[in-house]
C-alpha positions in Angstrom: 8.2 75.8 106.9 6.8 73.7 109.7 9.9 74.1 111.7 10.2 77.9 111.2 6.3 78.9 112.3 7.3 76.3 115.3 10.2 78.7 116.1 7.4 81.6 116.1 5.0 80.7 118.0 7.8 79.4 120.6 9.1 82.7 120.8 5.3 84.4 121.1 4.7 81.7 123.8 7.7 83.1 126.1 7.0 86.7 125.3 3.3 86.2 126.5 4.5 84.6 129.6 7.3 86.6 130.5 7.1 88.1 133.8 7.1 92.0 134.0 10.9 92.6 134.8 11.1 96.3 133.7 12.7 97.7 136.3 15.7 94.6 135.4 16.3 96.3 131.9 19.6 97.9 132.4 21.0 95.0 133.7 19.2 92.6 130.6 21.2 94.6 128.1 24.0 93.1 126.2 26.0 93.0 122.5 24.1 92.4 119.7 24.4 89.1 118.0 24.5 87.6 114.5 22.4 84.3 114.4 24.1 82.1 111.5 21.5 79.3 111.7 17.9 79.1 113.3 18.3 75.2 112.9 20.8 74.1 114.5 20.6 77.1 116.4 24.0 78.9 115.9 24.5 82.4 118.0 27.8 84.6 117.5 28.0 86.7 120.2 30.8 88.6 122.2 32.9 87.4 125.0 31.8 90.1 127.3 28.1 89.7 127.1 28.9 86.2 128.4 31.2 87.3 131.2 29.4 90.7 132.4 26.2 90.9 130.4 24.9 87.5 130.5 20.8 88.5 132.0 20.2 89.5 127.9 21.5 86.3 125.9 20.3 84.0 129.0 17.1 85.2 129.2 16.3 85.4 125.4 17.7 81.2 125.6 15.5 80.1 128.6 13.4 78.3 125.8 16.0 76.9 124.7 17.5 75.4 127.9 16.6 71.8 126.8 17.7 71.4 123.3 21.3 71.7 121.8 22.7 75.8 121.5 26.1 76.1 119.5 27.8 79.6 120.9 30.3 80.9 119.0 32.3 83.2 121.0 34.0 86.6 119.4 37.2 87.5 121.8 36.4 91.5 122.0 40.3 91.4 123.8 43.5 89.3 123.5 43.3 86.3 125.2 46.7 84.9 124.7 47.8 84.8 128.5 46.6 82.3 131.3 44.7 84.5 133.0 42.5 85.8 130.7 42.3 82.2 129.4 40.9 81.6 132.6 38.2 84.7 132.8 37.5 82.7 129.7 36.8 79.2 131.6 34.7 80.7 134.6 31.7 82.2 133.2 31.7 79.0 130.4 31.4 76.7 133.0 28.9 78.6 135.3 26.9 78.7 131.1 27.4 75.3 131.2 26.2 74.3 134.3 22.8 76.0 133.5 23.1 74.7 130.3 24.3 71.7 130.3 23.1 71.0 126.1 24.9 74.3 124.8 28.4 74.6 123.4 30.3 77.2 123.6 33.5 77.6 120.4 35.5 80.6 121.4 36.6 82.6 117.7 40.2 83.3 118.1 41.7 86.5 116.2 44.8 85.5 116.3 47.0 81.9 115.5 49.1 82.1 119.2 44.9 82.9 120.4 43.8 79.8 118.9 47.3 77.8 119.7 46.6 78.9 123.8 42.8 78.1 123.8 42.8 74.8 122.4 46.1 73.6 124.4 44.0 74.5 127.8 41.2 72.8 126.8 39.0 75.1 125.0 36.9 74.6 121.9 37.9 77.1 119.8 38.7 78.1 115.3 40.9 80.6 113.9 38.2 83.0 112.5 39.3 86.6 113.4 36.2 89.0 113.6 37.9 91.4 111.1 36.4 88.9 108.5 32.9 90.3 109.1 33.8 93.4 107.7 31.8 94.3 104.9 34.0 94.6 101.3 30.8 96.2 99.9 31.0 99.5 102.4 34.5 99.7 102.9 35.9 100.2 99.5 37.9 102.1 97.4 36.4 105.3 96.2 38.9 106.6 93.0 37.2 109.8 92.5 37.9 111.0 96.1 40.8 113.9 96.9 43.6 113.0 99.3 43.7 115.8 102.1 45.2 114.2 104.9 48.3 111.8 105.3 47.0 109.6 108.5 43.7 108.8 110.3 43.1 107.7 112.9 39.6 105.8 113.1 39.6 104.9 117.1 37.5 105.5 120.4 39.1 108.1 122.5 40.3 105.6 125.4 44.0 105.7 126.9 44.6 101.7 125.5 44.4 104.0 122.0 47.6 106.0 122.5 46.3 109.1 120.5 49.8 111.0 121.7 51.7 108.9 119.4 50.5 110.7 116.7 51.7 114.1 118.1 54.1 114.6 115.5 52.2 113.9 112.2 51.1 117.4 111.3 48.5 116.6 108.3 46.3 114.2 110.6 42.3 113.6 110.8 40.4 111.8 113.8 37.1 110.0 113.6 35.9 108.5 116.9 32.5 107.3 118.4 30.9 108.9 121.3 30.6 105.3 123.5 27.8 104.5 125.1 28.8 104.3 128.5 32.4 104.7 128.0 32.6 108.6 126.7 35.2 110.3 128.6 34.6 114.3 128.5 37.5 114.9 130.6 39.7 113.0 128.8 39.0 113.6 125.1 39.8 117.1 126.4 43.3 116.4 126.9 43.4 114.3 123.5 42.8 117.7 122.2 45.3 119.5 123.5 47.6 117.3 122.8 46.5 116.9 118.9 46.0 120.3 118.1 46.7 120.2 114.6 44.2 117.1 114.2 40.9 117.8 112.1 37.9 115.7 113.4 35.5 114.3 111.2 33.6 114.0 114.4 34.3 115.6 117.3 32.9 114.4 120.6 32.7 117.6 122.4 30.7 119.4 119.5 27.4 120.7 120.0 26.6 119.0 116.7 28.6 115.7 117.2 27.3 112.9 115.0 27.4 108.9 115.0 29.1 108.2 111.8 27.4 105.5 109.7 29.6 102.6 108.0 29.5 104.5 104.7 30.2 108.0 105.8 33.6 106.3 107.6 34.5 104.7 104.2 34.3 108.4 102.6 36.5 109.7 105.3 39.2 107.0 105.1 39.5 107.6 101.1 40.0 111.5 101.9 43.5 109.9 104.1 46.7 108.0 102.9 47.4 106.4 105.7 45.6 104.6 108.5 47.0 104.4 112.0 46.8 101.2 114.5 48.3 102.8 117.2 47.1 100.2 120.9 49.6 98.0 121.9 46.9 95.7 122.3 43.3 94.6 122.2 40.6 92.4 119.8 41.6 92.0 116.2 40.7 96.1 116.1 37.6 96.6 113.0 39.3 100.0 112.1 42.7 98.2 111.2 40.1 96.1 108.2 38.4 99.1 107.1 41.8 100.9 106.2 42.8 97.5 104.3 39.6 97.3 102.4 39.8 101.3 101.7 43.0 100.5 100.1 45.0 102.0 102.6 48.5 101.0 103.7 49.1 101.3 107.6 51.4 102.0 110.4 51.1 99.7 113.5 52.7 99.8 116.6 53.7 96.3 117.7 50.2 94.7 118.8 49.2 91.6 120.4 45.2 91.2 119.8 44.9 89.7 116.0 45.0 92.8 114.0 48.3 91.7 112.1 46.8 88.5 111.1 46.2 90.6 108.1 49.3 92.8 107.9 51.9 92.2 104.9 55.1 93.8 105.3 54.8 95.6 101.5 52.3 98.0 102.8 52.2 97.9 106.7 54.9 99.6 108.4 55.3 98.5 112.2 56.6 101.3 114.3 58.3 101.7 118.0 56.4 103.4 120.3 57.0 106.9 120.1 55.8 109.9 118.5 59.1 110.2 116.0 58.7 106.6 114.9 55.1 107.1 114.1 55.2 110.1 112.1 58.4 109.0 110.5 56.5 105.6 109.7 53.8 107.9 108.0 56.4 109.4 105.7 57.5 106.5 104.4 53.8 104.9 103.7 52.3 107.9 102.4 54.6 106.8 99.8 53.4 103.3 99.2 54.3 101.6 96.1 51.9 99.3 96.6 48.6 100.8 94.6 45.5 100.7 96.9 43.5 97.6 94.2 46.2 95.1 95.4 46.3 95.8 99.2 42.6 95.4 98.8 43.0 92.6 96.7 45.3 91.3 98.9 42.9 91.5 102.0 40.2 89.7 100.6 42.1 86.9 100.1 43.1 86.7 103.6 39.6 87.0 104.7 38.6 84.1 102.5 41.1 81.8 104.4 38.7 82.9 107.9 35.0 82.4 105.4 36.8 78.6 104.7 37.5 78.0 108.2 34.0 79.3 109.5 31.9 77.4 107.0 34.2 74.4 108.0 33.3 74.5 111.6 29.2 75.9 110.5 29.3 72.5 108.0 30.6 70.5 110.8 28.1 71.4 113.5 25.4 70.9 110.8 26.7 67.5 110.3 26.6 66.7 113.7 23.2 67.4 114.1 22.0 65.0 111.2 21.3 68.5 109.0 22.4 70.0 105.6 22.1 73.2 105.3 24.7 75.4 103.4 24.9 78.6 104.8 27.0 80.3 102.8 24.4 82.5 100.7 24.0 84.6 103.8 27.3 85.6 104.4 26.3 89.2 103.4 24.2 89.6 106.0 26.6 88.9 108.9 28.1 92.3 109.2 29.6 94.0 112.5 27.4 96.1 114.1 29.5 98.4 116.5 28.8 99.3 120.3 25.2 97.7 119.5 23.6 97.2 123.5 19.9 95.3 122.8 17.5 93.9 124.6 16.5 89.7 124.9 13.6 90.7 122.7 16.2 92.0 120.0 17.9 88.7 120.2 14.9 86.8 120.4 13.6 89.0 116.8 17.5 88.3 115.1 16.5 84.1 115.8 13.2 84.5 114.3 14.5 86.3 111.4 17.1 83.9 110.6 14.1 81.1 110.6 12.2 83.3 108.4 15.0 83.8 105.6 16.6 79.8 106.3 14.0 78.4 104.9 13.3 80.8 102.0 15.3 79.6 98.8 17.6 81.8 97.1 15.4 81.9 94.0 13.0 83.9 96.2 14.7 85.9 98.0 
C-alpha cells in the first residue's frame, strides 16, 4: 500500500508541475498502452509510438527517467528484413540514450520475427499480439443464422487487397473509419469494385458507426468464412477474432505473424487472385472441421504465447528482487484498436495498475 500511494502522489507531483504545453497536444498523442506491472514498472506499448509518436510515452516517463522501465514492444508490421530491423535499432538507441535505466523487449509475432531480432542483437520473445485477444468477446454464438459465406473484417487501405474478393458473390465488409487514415476517395473505388458486398458498416454513410468488440463478434457469427487477404503486415487482430468466432479462413500467403495460428484443416492459403480466393471460399464454406475445435484449437495456441509472456514478466520480476505473479490480470490486457491518448491517459493506466496490484484477489 505504501508503495502504490507513493506512485500517486508521484504522478500528482508531475501533473502539478507540468508546464502548460497545450498548443504541443497533437504532437503528444500516441497508442494506448497496457501497463502489466506498476512495480517493476512494465509498459506494452506499440512500435510506432516509439518511432513516430514518442512526445506521449516520453513525457508521461520523465518521472521515471532515473529508475529501471521494462518496455515491451508490440511490432504493429513485419519486421523480418534488415531494414526494418534497423528502423527498429534507431529510435531504441536514441530511448536509450535518454534513458539510459529502461529496457526495451521487442514482442515478435512471428518465429523467423523473433529468429531476425535476436540474431542482430535485439532483446526480444515470441509473444504474438493476437494472444491479447479477448476469448470472452470473440466467441461462438450457436443461435446465430449464417447469411453470408466470407467477411472481410479490415480497414479500407490498399496493403488490404479488397479486389481479391471480386469474385465471391455472398460477401459482407466491416471496416473502421481511421482516425487519420480514412480515405474517402479510395473507399469509393473499393465500392465499385465490390458491388455485391453488404457493409455492416459503411464508411461513406451518413449514419456510419464505430463497431464495438461485441457487435464485430455478432457480425462474424452471421459469416462462414473469414478473409486474410494483405500480403503482409502485424500478426493482423481480425485473422484471431475469426479463429475464436469459430471460423475457418482463407489467407493469401502472408509474412507478418498471422499464420502463427493457422492449421492446414481449416485454413485454406490461396494465390493471389480473385479466382483463387473465391474458389478458396467454396471449399471452406465447407469445413469439416466444426467451429468448437477450431476454437478449441486456438486457445491452445494462445496459451503457448500466455507461457512465454509470464516467462519473460516472472523473469523481469526476478531480476528486480520481486514476486509478484501477474497472471490474475490477464483479463484485463485486451487490445484496444486505433486508441490515440494523451501522457495523462498513460500516466492514469500506471496508477491504475498500482491501485489493483496491490489489491488481493479475494477483494477484488
Amino acid at each position: 500500500m505504501f508503495i502504490r500511494l507513493g506512485l500517486e502522489n508521484k504522478l500528482r507531483t508531475w501533473a502539478a508541475t507540468a508546464l502548460p504545453i497545450r498548443w504541443l497536444e497533437p504532437y503528444m498523442r500516441g497508442g494506448d498502452c497496457i501497463v502489466f506491472s506498476s512495480n517493476p514498472l512494465i509498459i506494452y506499448v506499440t512500435d510506432w509510438i516509439i518511432r513516430s509518436r514518442a512526445a506521449a510515452l516520453l513525457s508521461a516517463l520523465r518521472i521515471f527517467k532515473q529508475q529501471t522501465v521494462y518496455l515491451l514492444i508490440h511490432l504493429s508490421w513485419v519486421h523480418d528484413i534488415p531494414r526494418r530491423i534497423k528502423q527498429l535499432k534507431l529510435p531504441q538507441s536514441r530511448h536509450l540514450r535518454r534513458y539510459p535505466r529502461h529496457r526495451m523487449i521487442f514482442m515478435s509475432n512471428s518465429e523467423q520475427e523473433y529468429r531476425m531480432l535476436a540474431a542482430a542483437g535485439l532483446e526480444t520473445t515470441w509473444v504474438s499480439h493476437n494472444a491479447f485477444v479477448s476469448p470472452a468477446i470473440f466467441r461462438i454464438l450457436p443461435l446465430s443464422e449464417k447469411i453470408f459465406d466470407a467477411v472481410y473484417d479490415a480497414r479500407i487501405s490498399p496493403f488490404k487487397r479488397h479486389n481479391l474478393a471480386n469474385r465471391i458473390q455472398s460477401l459482407a465488409l466491416i471496416t473502421a473509419r481511421a482516425p487519420y487514415l480514412h480515405d474517402e476517395s479510395y473507399t469509393r473505388s473499393i465500392k465499385n469494385v465490390l458491388p455485391q458486398a453488404h457493409w455492416f458498416n459503411d464508411p461513406l454513410a451518413t449514419d456510419y458507426r464505430w463497431m464495438s468488440f461485441s457487435d464485430i463478434n455478432t457480425a462474424l457469427n452471421q459469416c462462414r468464412v473469414g478473409l486474410c487477404l494483405s500480403a503482409e503486415e502485424g500478426a493482423m487482430l481480425a485473422s484471431m477474432q475469426y479463429l475464436l468466432a469459430g471460423l475457418p479462413i482463407v489467407s493469401t500467403q502472408s509474412r507478418g505473424g498471422r499464420d502463427e495460428f493457422f492449421a492446414p484443416d481449416y485454413v485454406q492459403i490461396v494465390g493471389d487472385n480473385a479466382e483463387d480466393v473465391a474458389a478458396g471460399v467454396s471449399k471452406m464454406r465447407e469445413c469439416s472441421v466444426p467451429p468448437d475445435e477450431i476454437r478449441r484449437l486456438t486457445l491452445e495456441k494462445i496459451e503457448q504465447h500466455k507461457l512465454r509472456l509470464f516467462e519473460l514478466l516472472d523473469a523481469i520480476c526476478s531480476a528486480e528482487g520481486l514476486h509478484v505473479d501477474l497472471r490474475q490480470r490477464w483479463d484485463s490486457w485486451n487490445v484496444r484498436l486505433f486508441a490515440n491518448v494523451t501522457p495523462d491517459v498513460i500516466r492514469k493506466h500506471i496508477e491504475d495498475a498500482a491501485i489493483s496490484q496491490y489489491i488481493s484477489p479475494r477483494e477484488m
